[in-house]
C-alpha positions in Angstrom: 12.9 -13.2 -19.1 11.3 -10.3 -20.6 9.9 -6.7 -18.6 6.7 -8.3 -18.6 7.6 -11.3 -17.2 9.9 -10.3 -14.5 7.0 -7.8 -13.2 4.6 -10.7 -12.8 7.3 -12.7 -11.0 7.7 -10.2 -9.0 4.0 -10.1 -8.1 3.9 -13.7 -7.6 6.6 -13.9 -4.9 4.5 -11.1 -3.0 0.9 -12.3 -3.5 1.3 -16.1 -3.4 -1.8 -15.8 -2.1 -3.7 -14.6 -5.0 -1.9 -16.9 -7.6 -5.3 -18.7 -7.7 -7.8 -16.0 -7.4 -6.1 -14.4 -10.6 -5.7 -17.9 -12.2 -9.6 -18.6 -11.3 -11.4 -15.2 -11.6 -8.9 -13.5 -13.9 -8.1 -10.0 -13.1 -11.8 -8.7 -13.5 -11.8 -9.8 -9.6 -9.8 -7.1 -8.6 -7.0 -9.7 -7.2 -4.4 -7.7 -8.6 -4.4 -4.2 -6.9 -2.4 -2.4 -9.8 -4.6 -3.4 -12.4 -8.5 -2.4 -11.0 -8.8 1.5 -12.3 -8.3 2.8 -16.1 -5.4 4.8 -15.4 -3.5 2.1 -14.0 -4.5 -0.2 -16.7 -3.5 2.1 -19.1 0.1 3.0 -17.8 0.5 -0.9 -17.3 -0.2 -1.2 -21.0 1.7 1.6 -22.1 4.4 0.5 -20.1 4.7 -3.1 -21.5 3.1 -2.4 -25.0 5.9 -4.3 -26.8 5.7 -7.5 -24.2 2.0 -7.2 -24.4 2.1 -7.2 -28.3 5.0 -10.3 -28.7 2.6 -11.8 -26.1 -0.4 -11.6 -28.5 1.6 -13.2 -31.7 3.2 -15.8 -29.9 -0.1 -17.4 -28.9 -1.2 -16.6 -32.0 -4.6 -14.2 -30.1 -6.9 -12.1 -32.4 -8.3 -9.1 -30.2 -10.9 -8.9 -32.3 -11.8 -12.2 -30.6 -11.4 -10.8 -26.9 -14.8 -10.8 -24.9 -15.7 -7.3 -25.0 -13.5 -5.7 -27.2 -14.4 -2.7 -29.2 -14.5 -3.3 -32.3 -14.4 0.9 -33.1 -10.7 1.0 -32.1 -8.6 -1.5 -33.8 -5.2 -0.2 -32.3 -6.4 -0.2 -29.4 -6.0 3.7 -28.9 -8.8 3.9 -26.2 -8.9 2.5 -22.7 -11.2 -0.1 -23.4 -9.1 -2.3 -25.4 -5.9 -1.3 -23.5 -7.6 -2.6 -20.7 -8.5 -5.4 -21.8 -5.0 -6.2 -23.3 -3.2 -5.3 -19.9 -5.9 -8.0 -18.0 -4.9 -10.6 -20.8 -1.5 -10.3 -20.9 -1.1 -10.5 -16.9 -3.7 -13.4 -16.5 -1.8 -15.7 -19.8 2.1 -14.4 -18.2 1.0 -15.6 -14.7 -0.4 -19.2 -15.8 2.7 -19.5 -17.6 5.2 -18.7 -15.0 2.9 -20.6 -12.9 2.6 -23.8 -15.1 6.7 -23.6 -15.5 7.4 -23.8 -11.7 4.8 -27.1 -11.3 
């Protein structure tokens, strides 16, 4: 179990409750308390940039794809994209750890 995936397990085994909620509305619903404002997005990203990034290949995701990403900032640089990569890569680790204990 990688960085990543431990933090989200982690999270799971304190916020059973919200399992759902993130698995429904994604983390755009504010469900997950360390991921609502930029500047904990980005330290989430920066902190699990490699995870996020094996993440990405393995399920074979183009960013340019992503719903709202910006297009101007293809290594994702900004906070936009790393935003939107920290929301994707909690919301696809949870349903996994989520489908492998079903």
């Amino acid at each position: 179990m990688n960085p990543l995936e431990k933090h989200i397990k982690n999270w799971m085994q304190k916020n059973p409750e919200l399992i759902n909620d993130v698995l429904q509305y994604g983390c755009i619903s504010g469900a997950v308390s360390e991921l609502i404002y930029y500047h904990d997005t980005i330290k989430f990203y920066l902190k699990y940039q490699k995870e996020i990034a094996a993440l990405l290949s393995d399920l074979d995701i183009n960013p340019y794809e992503l719903n709202g990403w910006d297009y101007s900032d293809p290594l994702a640089l900004g906070v936009t994209n790393q935003n939107l990569l920290s929301w994707l890569a909690f919301e696809e680790t949870l349903r996994s750890l989520n489908d492998s204990n079903d």
